[in-house]
C-alpha positions as protocol buffer text, in pm:
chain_id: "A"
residue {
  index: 1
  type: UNK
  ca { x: 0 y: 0 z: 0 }
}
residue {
  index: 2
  type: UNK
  ca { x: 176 y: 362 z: -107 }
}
residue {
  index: 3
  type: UNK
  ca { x: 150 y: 641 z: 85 }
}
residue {
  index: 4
  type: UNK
  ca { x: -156 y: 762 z: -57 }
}
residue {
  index: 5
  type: UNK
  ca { x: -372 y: 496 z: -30 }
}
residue {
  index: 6
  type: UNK
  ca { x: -262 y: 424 z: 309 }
}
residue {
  index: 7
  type: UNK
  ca { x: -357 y: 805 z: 379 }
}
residue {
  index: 8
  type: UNK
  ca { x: -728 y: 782 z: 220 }
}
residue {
  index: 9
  type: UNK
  ca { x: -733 y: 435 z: 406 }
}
residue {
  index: 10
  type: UNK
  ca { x: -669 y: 581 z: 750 }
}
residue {
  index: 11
  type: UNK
  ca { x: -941 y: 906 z: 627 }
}
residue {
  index: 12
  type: UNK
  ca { x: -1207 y: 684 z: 524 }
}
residue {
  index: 13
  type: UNK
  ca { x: -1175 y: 437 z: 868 }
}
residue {
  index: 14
  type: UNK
  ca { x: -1168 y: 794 z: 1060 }
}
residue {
  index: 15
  type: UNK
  ca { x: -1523 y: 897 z: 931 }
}
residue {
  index: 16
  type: UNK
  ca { x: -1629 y: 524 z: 1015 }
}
residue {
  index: 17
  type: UNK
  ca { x: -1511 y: 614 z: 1366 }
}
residue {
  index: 18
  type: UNK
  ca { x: -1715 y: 982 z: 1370 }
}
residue {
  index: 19
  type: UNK
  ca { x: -2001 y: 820 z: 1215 }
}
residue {
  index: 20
  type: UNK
  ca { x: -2041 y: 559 z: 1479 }
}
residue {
  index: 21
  type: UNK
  ca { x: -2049 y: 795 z: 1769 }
}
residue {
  index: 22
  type: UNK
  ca { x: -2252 y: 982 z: 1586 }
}
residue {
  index: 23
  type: UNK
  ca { x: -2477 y: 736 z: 1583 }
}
residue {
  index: 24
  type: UNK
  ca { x: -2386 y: 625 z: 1971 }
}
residue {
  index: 25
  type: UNK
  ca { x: -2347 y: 958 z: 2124 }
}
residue {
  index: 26
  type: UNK
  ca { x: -2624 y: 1189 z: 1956 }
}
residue {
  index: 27
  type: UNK
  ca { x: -2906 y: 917 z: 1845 }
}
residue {
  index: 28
  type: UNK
  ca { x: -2946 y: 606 z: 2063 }
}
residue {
  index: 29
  type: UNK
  ca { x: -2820 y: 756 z: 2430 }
}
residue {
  index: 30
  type: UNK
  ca { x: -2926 y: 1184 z: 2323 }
}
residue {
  index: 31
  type: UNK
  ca { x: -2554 y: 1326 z: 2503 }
}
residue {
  index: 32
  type: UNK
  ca { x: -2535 y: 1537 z: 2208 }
}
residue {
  index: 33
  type: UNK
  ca { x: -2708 y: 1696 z: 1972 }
}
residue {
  index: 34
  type: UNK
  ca { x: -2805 y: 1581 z: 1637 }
}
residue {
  index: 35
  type: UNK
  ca { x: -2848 y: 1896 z: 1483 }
}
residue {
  index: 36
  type: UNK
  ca { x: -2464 y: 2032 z: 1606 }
}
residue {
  index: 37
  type: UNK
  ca { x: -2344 y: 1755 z: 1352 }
}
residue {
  index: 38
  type: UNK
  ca { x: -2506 y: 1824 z: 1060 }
}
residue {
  index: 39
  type: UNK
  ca { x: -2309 y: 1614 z: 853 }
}
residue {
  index: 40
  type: UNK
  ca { x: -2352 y: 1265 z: 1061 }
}
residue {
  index: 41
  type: UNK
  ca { x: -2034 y: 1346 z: 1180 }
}
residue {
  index: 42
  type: UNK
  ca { x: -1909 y: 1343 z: 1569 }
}
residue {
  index: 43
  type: UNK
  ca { x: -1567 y: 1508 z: 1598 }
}
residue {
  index: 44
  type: UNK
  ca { x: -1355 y: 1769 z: 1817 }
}
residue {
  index: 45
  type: UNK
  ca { x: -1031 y: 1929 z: 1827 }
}
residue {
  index: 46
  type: UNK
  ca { x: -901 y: 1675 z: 2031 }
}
residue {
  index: 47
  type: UNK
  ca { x: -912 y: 1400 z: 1735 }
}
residue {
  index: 48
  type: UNK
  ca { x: -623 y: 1448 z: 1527 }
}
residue {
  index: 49
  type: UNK
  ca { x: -346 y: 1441 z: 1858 }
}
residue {
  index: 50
  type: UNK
  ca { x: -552 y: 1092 z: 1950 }
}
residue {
  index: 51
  type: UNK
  ca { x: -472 y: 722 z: 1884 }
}
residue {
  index: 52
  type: UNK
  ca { x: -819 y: 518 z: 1782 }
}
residue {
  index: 53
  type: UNK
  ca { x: -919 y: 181 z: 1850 }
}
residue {
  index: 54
  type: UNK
  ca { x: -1216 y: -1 z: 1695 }
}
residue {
  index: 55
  type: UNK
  ca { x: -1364 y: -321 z: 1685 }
}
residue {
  index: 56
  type: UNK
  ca { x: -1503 y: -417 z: 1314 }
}
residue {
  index: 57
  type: UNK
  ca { x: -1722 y: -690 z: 1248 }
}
residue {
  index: 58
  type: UNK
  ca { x: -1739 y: -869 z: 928 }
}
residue {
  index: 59
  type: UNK
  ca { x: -1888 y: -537 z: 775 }
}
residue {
  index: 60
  type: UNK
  ca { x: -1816 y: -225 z: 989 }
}
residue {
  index: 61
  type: UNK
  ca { x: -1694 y: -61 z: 1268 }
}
residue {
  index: 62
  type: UNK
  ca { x: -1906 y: -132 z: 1537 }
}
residue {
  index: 63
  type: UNK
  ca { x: -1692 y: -3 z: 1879 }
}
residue {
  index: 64
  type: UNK
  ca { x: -1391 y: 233 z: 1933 }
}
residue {
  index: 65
  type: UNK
  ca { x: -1261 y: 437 z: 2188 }
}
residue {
  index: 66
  type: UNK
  ca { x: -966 y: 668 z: 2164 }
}
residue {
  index: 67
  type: UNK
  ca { x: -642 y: 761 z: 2354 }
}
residue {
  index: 68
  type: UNK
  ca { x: -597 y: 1159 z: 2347 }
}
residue {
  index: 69
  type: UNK
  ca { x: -224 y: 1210 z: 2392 }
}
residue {
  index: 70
  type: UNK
  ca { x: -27 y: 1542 z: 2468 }
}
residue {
  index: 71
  type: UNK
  ca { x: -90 y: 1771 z: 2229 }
}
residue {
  index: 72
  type: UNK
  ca { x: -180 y: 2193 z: 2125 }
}
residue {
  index: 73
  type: UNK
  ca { x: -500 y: 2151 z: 2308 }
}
residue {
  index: 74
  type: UNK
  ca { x: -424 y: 1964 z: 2601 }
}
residue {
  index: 75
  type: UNK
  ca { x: -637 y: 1744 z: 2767 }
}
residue {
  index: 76
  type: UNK
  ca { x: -1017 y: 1746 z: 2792 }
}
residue {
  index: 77
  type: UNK
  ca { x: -985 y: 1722 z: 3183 }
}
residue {
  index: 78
  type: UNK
  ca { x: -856 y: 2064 z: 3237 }
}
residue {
  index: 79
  type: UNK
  ca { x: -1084 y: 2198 z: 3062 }
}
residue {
  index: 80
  type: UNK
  ca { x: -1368 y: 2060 z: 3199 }
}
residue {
  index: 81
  type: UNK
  ca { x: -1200 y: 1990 z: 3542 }
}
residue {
  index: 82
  type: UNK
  ca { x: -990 y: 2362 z: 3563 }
}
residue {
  index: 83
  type: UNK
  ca { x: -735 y: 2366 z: 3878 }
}
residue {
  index: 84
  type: UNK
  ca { x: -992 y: 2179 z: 4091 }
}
residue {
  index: 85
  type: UNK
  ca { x: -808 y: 1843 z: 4075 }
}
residue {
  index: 86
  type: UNK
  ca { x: -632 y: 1642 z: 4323 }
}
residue {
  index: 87
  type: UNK
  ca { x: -304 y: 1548 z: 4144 }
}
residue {
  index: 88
  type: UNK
  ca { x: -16 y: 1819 z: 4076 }
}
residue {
  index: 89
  type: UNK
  ca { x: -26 y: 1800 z: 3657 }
}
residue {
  index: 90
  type: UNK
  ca { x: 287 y: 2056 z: 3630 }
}
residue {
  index: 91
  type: UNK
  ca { x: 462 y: 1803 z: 3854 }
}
residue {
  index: 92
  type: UNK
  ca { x: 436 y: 1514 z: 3583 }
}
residue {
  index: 93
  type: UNK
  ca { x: 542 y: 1512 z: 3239 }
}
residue {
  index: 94
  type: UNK
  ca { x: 322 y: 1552 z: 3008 }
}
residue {
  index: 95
  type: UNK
  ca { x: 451 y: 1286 z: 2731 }
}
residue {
  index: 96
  type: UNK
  ca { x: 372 y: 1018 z: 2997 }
}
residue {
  index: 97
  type: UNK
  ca { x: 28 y: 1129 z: 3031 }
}
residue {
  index: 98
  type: UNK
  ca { x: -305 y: 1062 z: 2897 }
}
residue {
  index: 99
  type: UNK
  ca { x: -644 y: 1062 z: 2852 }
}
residue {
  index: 100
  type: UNK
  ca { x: -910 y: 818 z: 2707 }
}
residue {
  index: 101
  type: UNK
  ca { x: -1237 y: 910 z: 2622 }
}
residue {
  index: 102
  type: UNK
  ca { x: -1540 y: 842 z: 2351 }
}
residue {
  index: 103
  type: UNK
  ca { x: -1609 y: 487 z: 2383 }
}
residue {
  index: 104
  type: UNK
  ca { x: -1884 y: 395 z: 2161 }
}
residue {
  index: 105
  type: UNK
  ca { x: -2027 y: 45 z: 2126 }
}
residue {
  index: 106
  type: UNK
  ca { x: -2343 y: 13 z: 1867 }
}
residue {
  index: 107
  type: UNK
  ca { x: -2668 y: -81 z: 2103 }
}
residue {
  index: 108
  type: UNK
  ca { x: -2689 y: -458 z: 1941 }
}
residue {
  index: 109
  type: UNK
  ca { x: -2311 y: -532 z: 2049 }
}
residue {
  index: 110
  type: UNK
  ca { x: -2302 y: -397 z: 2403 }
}
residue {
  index: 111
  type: UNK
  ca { x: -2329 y: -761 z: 2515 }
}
residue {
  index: 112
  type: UNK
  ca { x: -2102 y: -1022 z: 2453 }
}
residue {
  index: 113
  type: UNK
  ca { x: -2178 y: -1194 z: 2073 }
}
residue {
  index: 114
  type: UNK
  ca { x: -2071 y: -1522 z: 1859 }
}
residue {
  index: 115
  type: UNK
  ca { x: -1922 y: -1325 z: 1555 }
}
residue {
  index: 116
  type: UNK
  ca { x: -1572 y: -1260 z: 1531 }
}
residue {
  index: 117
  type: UNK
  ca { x: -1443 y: -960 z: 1585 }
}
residue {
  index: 118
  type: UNK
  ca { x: -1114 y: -726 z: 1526 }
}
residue {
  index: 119
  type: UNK
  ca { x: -993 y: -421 z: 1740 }
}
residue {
  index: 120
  type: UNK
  ca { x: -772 y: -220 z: 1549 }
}
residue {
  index: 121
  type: UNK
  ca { x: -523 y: 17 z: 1650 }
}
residue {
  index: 122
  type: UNK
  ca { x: -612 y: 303 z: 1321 }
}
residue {
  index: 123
  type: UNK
  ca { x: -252 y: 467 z: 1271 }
}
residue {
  index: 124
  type: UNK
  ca { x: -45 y: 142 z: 1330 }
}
residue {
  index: 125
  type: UNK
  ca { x: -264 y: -76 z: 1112 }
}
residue {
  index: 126
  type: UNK
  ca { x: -216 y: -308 z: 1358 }
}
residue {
  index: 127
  type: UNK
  ca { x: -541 y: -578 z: 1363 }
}
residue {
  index: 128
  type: UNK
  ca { x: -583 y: -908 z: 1557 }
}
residue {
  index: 129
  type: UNK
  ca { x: -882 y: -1145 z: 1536 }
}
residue {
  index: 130
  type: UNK
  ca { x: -1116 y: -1214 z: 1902 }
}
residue {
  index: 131
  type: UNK
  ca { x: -1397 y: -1442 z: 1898 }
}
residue {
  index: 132
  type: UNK
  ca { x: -1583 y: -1337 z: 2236 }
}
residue {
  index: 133
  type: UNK
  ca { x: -1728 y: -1690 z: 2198 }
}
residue {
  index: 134
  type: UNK
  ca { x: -1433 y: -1847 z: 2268 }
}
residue {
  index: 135
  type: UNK
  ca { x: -1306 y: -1603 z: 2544 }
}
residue {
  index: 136
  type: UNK
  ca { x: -1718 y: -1571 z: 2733 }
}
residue {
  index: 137
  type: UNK
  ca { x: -1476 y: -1504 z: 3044 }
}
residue {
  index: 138
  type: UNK
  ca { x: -1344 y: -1262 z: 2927 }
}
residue {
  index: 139
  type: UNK
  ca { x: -1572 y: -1022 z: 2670 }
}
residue {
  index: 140
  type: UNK
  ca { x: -1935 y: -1019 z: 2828 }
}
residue {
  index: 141
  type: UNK
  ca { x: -1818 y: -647 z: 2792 }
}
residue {
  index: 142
  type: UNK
  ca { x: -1668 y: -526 z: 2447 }
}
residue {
  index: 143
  type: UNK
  ca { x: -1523 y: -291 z: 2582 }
}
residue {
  index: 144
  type: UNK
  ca { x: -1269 y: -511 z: 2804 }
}
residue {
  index: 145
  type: UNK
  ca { x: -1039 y: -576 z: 2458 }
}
residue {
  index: 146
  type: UNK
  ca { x: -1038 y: -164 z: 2407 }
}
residue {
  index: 147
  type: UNK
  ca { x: -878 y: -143 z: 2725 }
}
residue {
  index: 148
  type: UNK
  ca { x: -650 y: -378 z: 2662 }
}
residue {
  index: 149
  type: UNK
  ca { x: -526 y: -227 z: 2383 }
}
residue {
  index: 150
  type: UNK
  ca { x: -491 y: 144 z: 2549 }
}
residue {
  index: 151
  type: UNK
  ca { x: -288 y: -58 z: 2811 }
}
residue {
  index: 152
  type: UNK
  ca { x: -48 y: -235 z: 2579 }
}
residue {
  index: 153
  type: UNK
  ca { x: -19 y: 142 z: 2366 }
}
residue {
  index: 154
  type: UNK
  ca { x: 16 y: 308 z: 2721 }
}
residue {
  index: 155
  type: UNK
  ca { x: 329 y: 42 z: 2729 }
}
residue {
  index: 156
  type: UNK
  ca { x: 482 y: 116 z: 2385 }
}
residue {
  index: 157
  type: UNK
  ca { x: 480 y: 499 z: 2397 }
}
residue {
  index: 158
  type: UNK
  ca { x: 627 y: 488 z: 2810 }
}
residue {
  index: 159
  type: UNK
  ca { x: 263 y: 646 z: 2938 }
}
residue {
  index: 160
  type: UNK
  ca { x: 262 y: 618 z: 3331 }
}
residue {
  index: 161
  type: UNK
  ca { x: -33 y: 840 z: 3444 }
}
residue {
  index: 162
  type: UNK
  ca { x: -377 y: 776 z: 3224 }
}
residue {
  index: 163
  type: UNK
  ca { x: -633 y: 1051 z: 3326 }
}
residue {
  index: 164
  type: UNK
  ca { x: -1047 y: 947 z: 3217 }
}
residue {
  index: 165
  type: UNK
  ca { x: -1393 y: 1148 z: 3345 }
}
residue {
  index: 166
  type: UNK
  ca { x: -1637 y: 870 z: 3384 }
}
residue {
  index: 167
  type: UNK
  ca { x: -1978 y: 839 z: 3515 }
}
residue {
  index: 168
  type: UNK
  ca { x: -2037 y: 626 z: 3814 }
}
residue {
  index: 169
  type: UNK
  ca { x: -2127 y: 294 z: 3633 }
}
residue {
  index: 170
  type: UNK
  ca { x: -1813 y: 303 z: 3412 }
}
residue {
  index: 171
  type: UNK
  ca { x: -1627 y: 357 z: 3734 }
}
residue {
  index: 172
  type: UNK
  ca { x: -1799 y: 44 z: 3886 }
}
residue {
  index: 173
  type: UNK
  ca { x: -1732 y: -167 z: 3558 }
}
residue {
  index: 174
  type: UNK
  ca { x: -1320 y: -117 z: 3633 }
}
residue {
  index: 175
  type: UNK
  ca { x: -1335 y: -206 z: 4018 }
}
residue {
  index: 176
  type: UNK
  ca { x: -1537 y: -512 z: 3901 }
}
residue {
  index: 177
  type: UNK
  ca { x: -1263 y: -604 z: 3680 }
}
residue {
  index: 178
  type: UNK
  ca { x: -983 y: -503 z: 3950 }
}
residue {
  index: 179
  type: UNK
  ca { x: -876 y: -211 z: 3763 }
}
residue {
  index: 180
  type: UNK
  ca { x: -745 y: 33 z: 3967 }
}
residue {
  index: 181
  type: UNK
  ca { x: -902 y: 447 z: 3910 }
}
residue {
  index: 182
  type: UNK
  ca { x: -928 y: 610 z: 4151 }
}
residue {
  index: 183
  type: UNK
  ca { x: -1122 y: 944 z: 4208 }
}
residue {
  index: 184
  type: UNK
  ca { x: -892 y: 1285 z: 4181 }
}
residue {
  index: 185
  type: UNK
  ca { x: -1183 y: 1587 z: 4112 }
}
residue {
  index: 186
  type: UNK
  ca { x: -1546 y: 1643 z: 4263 }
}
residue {
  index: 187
  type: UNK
  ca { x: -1902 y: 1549 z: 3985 }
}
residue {
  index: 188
  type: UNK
  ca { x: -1832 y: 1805 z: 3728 }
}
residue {
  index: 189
  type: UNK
  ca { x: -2048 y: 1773 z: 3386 }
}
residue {
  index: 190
  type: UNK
  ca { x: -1949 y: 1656 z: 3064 }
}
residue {
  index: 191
  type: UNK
  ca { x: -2240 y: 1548 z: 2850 }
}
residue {
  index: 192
  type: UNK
  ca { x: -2410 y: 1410 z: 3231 }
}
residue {
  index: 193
  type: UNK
  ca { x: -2228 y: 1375 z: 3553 }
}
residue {
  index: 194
  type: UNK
  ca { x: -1901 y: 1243 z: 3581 }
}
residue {
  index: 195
  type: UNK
  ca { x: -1583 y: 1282 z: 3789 }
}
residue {
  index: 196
  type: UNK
  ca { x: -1197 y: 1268 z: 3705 }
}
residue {
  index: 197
  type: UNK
  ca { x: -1054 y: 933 z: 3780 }
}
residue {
  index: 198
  type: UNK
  ca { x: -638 y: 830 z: 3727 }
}
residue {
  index: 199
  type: UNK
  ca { x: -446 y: 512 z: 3699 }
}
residue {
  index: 200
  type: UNK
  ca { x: -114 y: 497 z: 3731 }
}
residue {
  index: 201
  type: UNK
  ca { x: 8 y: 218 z: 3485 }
}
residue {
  index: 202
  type: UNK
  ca { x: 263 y: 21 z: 3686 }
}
residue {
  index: 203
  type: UNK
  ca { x: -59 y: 5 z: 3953 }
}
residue {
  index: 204
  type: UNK
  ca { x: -332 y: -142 z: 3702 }
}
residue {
  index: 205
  type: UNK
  ca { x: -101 y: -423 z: 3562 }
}
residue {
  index: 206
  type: UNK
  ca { x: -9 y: -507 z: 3911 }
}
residue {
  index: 207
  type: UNK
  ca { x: -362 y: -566 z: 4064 }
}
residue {
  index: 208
  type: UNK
  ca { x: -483 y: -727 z: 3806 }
}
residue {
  index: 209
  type: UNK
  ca { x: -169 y: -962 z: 3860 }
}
residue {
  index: 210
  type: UNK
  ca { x: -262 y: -1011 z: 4228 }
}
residue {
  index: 211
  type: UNK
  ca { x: -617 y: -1023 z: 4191 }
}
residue {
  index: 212
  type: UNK
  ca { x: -728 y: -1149 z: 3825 }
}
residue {
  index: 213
  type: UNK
  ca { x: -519 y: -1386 z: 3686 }
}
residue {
  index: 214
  type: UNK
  ca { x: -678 y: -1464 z: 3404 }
}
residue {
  index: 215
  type: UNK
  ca { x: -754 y: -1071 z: 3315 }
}
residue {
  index: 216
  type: UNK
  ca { x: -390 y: -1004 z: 3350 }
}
residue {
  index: 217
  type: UNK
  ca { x: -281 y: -1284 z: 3101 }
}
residue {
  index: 218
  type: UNK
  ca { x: -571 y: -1148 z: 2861 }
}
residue {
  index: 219
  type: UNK
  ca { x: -371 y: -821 z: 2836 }
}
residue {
  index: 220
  type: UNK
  ca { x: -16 y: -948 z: 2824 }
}
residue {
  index: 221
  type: UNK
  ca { x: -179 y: -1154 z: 2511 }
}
residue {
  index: 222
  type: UNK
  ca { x: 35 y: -1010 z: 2198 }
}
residue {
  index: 223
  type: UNK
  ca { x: 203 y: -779 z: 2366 }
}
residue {
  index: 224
  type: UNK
  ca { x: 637 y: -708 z: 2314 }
}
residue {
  index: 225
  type: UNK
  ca { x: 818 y: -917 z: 2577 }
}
residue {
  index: 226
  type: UNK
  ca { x: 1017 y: -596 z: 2626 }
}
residue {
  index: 227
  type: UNK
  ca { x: 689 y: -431 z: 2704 }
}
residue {
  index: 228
  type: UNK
  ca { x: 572 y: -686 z: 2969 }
}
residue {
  index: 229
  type: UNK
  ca { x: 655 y: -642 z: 3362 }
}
residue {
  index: 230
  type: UNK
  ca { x: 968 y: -753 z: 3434 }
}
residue {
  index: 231
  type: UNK
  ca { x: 942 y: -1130 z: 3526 }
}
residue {
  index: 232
  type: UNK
  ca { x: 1171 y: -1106 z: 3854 }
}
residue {
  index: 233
  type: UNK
  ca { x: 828 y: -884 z: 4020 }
}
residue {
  index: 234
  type: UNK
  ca { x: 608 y: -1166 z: 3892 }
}
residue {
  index: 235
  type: UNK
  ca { x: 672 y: -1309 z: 4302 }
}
residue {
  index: 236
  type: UNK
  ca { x: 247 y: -1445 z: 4371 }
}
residue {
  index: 237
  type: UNK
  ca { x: -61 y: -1332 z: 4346 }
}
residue {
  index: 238
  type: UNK
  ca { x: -167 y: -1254 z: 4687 }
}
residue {
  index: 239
  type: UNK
  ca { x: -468 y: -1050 z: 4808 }
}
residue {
  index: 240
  type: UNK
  ca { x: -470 y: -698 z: 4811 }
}
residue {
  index: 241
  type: UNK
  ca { x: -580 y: -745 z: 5168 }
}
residue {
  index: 242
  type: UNK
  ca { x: -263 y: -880 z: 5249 }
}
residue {
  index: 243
  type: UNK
  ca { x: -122 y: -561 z: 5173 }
}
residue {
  index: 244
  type: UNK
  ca { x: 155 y: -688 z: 5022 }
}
residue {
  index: 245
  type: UNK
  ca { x: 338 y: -485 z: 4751 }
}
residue {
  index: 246
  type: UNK
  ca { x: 382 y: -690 z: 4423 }
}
């Protein structure tokens, strides 16, 4: 594939990506409005300094969810969030930080299904096949291999500190899966109620070693052996009541 082709190829998977939360956002759950998008379109200035994920069926994108890195604009936190926030940003560097935001999963696919199903990374090209049949454990929520793949990114690119503003039953879907967020800013509103939460990397892959096994191993699928914690930590999963340190 030349340069140019690649180029329309990444363009034409990008409106795939608007369309659908298009669709999500501003028809089925009403956060936005349809008539601010004229065009069937849902896009922001925060877009083209992002990395997207999607999940395709056999004919379309049907999920996706992006990673918003440093960029002109910042970070949709501080805008929304201002100085009231319980971390000290200027304190961290801002190449190791992100934020992940828009996940969009079409109404019919926000349960586990049979089909098979690719997430994508969109500027990599980078594609792997999941069946959620074969992995029922593991995919009852879609949205479980996005994550995965902002984690093994997050890895790649050095990322420590990854900043999201989620409403309450997002939040609960990560402690369920021993994913570690943790509140840093009071309700503030963006498209409903939601807060600030952060997880610092080297945290998240560690409780999910101690306290889901099997969730841990699902994220360390297919990613660099350079990337993965270093084995000489990998001591036993113990409790996090034990209040042992990994």
């Amino acid at each position: 594939m030349n340069d140019t082709s690649r180029s329309l190829s990444v363009e034409s998977m990008m409106d795939d990506i608007y369309r659908l939360r298009y669709q999500v956002f501003c028809k089925e759950l009403k956060f936005m409005r349809e008539a601010d998008h004229p065009d069937g379109l849902e896009k922001d200035k925060y877009d083209p300094y992002s990395i997207h994920f999607t999940i395709e069926d056999s004919e379309s994108v049907v999920g996706t969810l992006r990673l918003i890195l440093d960029g002109p604009h910042g970070f949709p936190f501080t805008e929304y969030c201002g100085g009231d926030i319980d971390v000290d940003i200027a304190s961290l560097d801002r190449k190791k930080i992100c934020e992940f935001s828009r996940l969009a999963i079409l109404k019919r696919y926000r349960k586990s299904c049979g089909e098979i199903l690719r997430y994508r990374n969109i500027y990599s090209g980078v594609a792997r096949e999941v069946t959620p049949a074969e992995r029922s454990g593991l995919t009852k929520c879609m949205a479980l291999g996005l994550y995965r793949e902002i984690y093994q990114e997050c890895k790649r690119r050095g990322i420590t500190h990854v900043f999201a503003l989620m409403e309450k039953p997002l939040w609960r879907f990560f402690l369920m899966q021993n994913f570690v967020f943790k509140p840093v800013s009071r309700d503030v509103y963006c498209y409903g109620v939601v807060q600030l939460y952060l997880t610092i990397v080297e945290e998240w892959e560690a409780n999910l070693w101690r306290k889901a096994g099997e969730v841990f191993d699902f994220f360390m699928d297919g990613l660099e052996e350079e990337y993965r914690p270093h084995p000489d930590r990998r001591l036993e999963r113990v409790s996090q009541a034990e209040g042992e340190k990994w």
